[in-house]
C-alpha positions as CSV (number, residue, x, y, z in Angstrom):
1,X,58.1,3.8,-61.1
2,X,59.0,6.2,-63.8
3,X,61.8,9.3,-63.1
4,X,61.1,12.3,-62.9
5,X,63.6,14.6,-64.5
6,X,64.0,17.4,-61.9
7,X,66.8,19.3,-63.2
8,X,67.6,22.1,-65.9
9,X,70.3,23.2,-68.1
10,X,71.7,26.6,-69.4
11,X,73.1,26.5,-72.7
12,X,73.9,28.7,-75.6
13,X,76.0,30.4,-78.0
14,X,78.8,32.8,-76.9
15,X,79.7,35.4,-80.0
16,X,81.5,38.7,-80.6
17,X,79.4,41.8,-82.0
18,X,79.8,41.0,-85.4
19,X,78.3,37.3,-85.3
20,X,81.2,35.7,-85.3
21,X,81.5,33.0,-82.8
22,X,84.2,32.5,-79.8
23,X,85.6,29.4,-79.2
24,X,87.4,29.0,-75.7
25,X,85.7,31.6,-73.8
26,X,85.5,30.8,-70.1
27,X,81.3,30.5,-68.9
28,X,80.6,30.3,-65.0
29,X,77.6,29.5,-63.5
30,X,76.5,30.1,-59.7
31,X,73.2,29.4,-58.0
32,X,72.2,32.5,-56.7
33,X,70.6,30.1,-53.5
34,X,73.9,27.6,-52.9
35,X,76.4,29.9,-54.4
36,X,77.4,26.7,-56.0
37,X,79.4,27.1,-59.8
38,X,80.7,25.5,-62.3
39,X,82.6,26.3,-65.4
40,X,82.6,25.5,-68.9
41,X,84.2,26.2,-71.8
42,X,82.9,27.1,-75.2
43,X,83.8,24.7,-78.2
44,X,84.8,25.5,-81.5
45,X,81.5,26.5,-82.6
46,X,81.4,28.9,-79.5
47,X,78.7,26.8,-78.1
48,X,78.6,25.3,-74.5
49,X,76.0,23.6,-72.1
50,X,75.6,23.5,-68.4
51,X,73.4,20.5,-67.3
52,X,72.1,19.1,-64.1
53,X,71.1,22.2,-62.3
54,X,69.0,22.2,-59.6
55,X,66.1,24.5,-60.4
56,X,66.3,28.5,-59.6
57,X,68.2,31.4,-60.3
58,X,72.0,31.5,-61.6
59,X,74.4,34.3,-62.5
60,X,76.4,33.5,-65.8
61,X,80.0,35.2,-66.2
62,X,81.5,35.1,-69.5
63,X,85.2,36.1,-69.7
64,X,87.5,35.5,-72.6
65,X,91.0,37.7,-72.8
66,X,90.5,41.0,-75.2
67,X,86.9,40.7,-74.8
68,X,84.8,42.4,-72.6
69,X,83.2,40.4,-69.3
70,X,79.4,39.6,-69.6
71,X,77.0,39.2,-66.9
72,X,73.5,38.1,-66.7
73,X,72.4,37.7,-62.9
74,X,68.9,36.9,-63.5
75,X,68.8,33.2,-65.5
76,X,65.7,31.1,-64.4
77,X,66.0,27.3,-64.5
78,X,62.9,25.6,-63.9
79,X,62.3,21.9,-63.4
80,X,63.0,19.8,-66.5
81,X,64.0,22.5,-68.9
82,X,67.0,24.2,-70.9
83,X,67.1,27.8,-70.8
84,X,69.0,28.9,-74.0
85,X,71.5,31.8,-73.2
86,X,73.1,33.3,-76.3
87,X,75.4,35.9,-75.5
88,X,77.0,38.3,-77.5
């Protein structure tokens, strides 16, 4: 039997309004149907990656101190795909 690759992942690029990239900002993502989340951190290259999500909808926070706090409630996973989610 060959498996089936059910779940998705968010991932994406967190940067400020001039480009520039932020490293340690905080990303939290809840299932909109469990109410289920999980956090991640952004790397140096601002970057960070959510995998193994059940498919649906999820809201993504992103908080960092001295910037201010994004919200996207509305992020679609489907079966077997990455959503990319640059925020800025």
């Amino acid at each position: 039997t060959q498996a089936q690759l059910v779940r998705g992942a968010i991932s994406g690029t967190v940067r400020d309004q001039s480009g520039a990239v932020i490293p340690g900002a905080t990303v939290r993502i809840t299932s909109t149907a469990t109410a289920l989340s999980r956090e991640i951190t952004t790397n140096e290259a601002g970057f960070y990656r959510a995998g193994a999500l059940d498919p649906g909808t999820y809201v993504v926070v992103v908080e960092k101190g001295g910037f201010a706090r994004l919200e996207n409630r509305n992020v679609d996973v489907r079966t077997a795909s990455e959503v990319t989610f640059d925020i800025e």
